[in-house]
Kinemage of the C-alpha trace (Angstrom):
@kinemage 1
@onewidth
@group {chain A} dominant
@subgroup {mainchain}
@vectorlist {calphas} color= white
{ca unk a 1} P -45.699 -181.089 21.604
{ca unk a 2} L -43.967 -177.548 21.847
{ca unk a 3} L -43.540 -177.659 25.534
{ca unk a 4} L -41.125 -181.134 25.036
{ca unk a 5} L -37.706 -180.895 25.493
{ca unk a 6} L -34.894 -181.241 22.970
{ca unk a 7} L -31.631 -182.368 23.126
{ca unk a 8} L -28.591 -181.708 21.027
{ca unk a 9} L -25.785 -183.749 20.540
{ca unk a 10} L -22.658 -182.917 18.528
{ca unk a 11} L -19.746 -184.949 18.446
{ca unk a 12} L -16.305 -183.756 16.553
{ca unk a 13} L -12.833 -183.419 16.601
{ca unk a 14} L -10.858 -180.153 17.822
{ca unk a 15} L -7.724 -179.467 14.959
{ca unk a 16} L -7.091 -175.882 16.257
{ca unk a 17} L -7.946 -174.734 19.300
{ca unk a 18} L -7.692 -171.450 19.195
{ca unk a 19} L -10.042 -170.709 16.127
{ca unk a 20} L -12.338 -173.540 18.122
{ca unk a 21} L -12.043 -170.973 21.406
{ca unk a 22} L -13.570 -168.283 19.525
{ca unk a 23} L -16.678 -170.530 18.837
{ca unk a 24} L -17.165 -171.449 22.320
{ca unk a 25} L -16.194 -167.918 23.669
{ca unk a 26} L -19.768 -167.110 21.730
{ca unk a 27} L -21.934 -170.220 22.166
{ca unk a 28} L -22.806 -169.661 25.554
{ca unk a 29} L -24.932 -166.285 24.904
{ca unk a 30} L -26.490 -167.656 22.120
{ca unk a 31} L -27.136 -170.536 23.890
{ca unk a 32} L -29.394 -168.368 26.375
{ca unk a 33} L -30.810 -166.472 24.078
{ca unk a 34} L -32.751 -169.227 23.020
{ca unk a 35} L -33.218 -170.844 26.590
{ca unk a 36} L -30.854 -173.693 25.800
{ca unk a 37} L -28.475 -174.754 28.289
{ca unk a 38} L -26.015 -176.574 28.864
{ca unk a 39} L -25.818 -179.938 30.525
{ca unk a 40} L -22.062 -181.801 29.679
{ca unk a 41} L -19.050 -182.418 27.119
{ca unk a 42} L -16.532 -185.810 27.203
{ca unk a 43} L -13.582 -185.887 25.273
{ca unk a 44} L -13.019 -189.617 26.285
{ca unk a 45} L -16.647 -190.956 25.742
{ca unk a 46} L -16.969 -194.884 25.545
{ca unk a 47} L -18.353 -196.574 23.205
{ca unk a 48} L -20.202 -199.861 25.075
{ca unk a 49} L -21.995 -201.161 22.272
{ca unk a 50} L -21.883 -200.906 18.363
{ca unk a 51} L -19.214 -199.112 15.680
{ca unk a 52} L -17.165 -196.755 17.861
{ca unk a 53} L -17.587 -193.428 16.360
{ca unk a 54} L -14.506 -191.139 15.453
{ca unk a 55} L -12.829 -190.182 18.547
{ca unk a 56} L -13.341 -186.817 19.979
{ca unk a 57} L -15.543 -183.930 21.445
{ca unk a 58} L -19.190 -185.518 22.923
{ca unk a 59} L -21.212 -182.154 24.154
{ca unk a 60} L -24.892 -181.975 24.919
{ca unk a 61} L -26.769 -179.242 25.638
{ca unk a 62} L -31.017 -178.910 25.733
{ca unk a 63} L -33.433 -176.134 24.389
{ca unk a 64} L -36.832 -176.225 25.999
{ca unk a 65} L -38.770 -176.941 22.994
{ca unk a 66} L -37.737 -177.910 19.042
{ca unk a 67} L -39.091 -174.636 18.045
{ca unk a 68} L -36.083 -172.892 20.025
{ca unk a 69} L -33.531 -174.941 19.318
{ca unk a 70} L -34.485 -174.741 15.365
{ca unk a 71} L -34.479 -170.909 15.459
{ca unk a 72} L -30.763 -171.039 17.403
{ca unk a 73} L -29.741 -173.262 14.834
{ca unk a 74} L -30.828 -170.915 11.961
{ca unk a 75} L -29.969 -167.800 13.763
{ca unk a 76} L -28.166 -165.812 11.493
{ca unk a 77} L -25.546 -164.390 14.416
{ca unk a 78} L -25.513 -168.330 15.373
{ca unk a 79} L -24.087 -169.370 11.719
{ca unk a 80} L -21.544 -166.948 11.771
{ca unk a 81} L -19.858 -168.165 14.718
{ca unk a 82} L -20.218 -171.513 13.718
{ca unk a 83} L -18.084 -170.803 11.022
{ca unk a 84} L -15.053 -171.025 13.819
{ca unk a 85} L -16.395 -174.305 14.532
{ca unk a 86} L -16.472 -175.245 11.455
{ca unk a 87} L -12.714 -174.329 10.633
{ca unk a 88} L -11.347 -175.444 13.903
{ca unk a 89} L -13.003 -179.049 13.935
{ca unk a 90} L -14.028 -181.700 11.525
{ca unk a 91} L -17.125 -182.563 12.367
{ca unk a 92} L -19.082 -186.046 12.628
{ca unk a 93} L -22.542 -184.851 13.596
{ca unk a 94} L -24.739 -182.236 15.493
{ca unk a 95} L -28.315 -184.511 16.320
{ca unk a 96} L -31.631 -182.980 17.616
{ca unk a 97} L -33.126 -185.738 20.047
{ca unk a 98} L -36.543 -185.317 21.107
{ca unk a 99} L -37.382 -185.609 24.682
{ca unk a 100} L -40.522 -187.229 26.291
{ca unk a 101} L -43.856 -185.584 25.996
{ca unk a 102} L -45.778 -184.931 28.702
{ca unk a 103} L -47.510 -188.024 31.318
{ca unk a 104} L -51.073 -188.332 31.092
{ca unk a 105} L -52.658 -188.160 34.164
């Protein structure tokens, strides 16, 4: 199941942008570095069904396989930045959502 895409979703709330800037000045290259990329953010998501979550920042972005988007989660270089994330938003949650294997001929 290596070869499977993965998705990530993150949603949270932007309380300073400029500290929040620095983390997304140096998400993109790390993003590549692992073969990620990006695919959309909302700041105005709606909710259609179910407990609205806290308003705020929707982004998803995909990684070619778990594996990769593991290691750019645990890269060391990758934790630092997030630091600036961390301090410039209050988070509500980063998910890993698997994508479908394969068809079987």
């Amino acid at each position: 199941m290596s070869d499977v895409p993965v998705y990530i979703i993150a949603n949270f709330t932007v309380h300073d942008a400029a500290t929040y800037r620095t983390y997304e000045k140096g998400f993109f290259p790390l993003l590549k570095k692992y073969g990620g990329s990006f695919i959309t953010y909302d700041d105005a998501s709606e909710t259609l069904e179910g407990p609205k979550p806290r308003q705020g920042r929707v982004v998803m972005f995909q990684f070619p396989s778990e594996q990769a988007a593991k290691d750019w989660y645990a890269d060391p270089e990758y934790q630092a930045l997030s630091e600036h994330r961390r301090a410039g938003t209050e988070l509500e949650f980063i998910t890993l959502v698997h994508g479908l294997p394969p068809r079987k001929a």
